[in-house]
N, C-alpha and C positions, 0 to 999 in steps of 0.2 A: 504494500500500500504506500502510496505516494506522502502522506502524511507524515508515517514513521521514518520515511527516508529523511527528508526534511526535517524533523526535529532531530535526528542521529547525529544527522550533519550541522545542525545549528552550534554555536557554542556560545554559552553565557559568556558575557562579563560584566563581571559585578564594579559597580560605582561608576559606570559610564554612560553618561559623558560629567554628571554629578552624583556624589552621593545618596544611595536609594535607589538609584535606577538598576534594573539588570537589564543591560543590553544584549538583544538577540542579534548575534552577528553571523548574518550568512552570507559571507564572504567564503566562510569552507566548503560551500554547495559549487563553487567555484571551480573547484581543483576536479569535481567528480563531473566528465562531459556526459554519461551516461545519466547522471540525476538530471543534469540541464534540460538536457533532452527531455524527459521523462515531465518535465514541471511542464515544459512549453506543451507537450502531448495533454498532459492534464487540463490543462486550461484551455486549448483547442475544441477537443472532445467535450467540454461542458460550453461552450460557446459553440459551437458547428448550426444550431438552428437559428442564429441570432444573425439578426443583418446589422454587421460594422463598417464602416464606411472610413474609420481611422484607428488606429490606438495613439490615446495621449498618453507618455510618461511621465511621470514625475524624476524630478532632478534628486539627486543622482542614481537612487540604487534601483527607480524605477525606468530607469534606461534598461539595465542588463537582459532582464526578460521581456520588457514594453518591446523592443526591437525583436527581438526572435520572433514575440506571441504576432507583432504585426506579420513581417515576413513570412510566417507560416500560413497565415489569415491570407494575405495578399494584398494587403491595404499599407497606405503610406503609417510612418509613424510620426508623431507629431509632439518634440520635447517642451515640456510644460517646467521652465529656469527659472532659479532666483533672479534677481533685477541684476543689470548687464550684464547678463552672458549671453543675450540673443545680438548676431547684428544687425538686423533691419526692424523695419517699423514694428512696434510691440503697443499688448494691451496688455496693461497691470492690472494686478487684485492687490489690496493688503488688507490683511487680515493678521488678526489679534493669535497671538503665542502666550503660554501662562506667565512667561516672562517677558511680554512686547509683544512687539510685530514684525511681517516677516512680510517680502514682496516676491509674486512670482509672476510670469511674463511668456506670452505666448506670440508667434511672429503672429502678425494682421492678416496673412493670406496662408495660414498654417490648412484651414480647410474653408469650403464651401458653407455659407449659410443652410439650415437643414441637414447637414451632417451629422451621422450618427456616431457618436464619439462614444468608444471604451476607455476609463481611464485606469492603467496600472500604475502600483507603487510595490514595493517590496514587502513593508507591512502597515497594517491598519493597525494602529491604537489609540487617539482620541476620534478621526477622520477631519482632524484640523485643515490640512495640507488638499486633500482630497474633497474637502467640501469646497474649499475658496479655491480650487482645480474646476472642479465644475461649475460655480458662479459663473467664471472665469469664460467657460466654454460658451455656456449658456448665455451670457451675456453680449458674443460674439456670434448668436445664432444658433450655435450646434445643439444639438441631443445627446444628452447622456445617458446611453442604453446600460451602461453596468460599468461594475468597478471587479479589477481582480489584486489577487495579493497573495504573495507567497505563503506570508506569515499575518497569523490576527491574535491579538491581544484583548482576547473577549471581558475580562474584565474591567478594560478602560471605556466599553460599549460606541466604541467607532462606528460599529456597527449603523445603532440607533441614529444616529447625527446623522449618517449619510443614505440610509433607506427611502425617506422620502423623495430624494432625486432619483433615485433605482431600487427599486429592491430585486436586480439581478447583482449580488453581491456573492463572487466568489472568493473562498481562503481555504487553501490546500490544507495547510496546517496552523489549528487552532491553541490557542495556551491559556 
């Protein structure tokens, strides 16, 4: 089961990036091309009835599988960056972090108005990032048919926050 691979391969680290946190870092899913594989088939396979017309990533760890899950889908992929790292014309979101605000930016001609946008991230734990992703889209015209993620953090209830824009919300592996 794709799950248990996923959390095998995950590895804590405690007090990162502050004190209290344990960080899931699947960075070690990296090293194994067979789990890769195996995540992108997963998320294929539960997405095959759904019509996407993009995948948007989130910056940065939601590049790594955002690009494959597009490529295998056959749709463009579309990086959803913190503020300047796009170079051409951008629409901002900023939205509130428990400790501030954060700004992210998507290029002006990233998709078509009416586009049905997927958005991945690596993982879901408040759906901070991924709600003010989808504004984001939304706000530029597209549709956001679902959210994926490698990893979820069901106790921080991301979940909840971001159902009402989708409730086609996949996580391979839950904790």
């Amino acid at each position: 089961m794709i799950a248990q691979k996923i959390k095998q391969a995950i590895r804590d680290i405690p007090d990162f990036p502050k004190a209290g946190i344990v960080f899931k870092d699947i960075t070690p899913i990296l090293k194994d091309a067979e789990l890769c594989v195996g995540i992108t088939d997963a998320f294929v396979e539960q997405l095959k009835d759904k019509h996407i017309d993009a995948v948007a990533g989130v910056e940065s760890r939601g590049f790594l599988f955002g690009l494959t899950l597009a490529n295998k889908l056959g749709v463009p992929f579309v990086p959803v960056r913190k503020a300047g790292k796009l170079p051409y014309t951008v629409k901002q979101k900023v939205y509130d972090l428990e400790y501030g605000t954060a700004t992210i930016e998507l290029h002006t001609d990233a998709f078509e108005p009416g586009a049905r946008i997927l958005i991945h991230d690596d993982l879901l734990a408040t759906g901070g990032t991924v709600s003010a992703a989808s504004e984001l889209i939304q706000e530029m015209g597209g549709e956001v048919v679902g959210f994926t993620f490698v990893v979820g953090l069901g106790f921080l209830n991301g979940r909840e926050r971001i159902a009402p824009v989708s409730d086609n919300i996949i996580v391979l592996a839950e904790y």
